[in-house]
C-alpha positions as CSV (number, residue, x, y, z in Angstrom):
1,X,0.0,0.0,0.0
2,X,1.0,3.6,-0.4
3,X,0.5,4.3,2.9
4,X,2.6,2.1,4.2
5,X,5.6,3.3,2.4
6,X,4.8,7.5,2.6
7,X,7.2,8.1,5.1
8,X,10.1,6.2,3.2
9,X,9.2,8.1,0.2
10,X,9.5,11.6,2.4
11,X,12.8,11.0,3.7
12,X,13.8,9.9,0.5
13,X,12.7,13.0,-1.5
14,X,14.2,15.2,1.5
15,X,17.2,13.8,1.5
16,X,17.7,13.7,-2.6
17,X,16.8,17.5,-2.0
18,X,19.2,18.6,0.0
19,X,21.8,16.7,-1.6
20,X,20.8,18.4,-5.1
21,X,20.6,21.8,-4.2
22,X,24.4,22.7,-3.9
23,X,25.4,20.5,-6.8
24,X,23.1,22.6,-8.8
25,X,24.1,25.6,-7.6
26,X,27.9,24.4,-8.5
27,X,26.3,23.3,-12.1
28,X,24.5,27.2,-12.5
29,X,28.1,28.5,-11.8
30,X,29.8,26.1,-14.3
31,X,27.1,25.7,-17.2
32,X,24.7,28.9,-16.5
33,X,21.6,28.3,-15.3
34,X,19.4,28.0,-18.6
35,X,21.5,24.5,-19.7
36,X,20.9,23.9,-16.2
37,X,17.3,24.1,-16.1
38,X,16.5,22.3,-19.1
39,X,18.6,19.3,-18.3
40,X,16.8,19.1,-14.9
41,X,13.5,19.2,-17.2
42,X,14.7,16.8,-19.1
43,X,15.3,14.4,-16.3
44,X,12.0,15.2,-14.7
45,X,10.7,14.6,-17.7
46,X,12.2,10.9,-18.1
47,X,11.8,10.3,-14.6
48,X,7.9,10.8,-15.1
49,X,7.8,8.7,-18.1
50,X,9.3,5.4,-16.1
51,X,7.2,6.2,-13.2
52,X,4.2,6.2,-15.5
53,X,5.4,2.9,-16.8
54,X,6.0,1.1,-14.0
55,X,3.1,-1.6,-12.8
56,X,3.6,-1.1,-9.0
57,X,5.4,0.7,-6.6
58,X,7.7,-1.8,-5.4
């Protein structure tokens, strides 16, 4: 169930966020921040596409 495994997903998208946001700031400085944007975009985009694909959660 979903449910069951919300507070997993919570920590997990709390951690992965704080993680991301000072290699991205390091990535603005280095590529600019338009390149930047649209390869996070891009990954939202395919990460999206696999989580629509998927059958369960597991």
């Amino acid at each position: 169930m979903l449910l069951d495994r919300l507070p997993q997903l919570v920590s997990a998208y709390a951690l992965a966020s704080a993680a991301a946001l000072p290699l991205y700031g390091k990535l603005c400085d280095t590529f600019g921040a338009k390149r930047v944007l649209l390869a996070a975009v891009g990954v939202f985009l395919l990460g999206s596409v696999l989580c629509g694909a998927a059958t369960d959660m597991g």
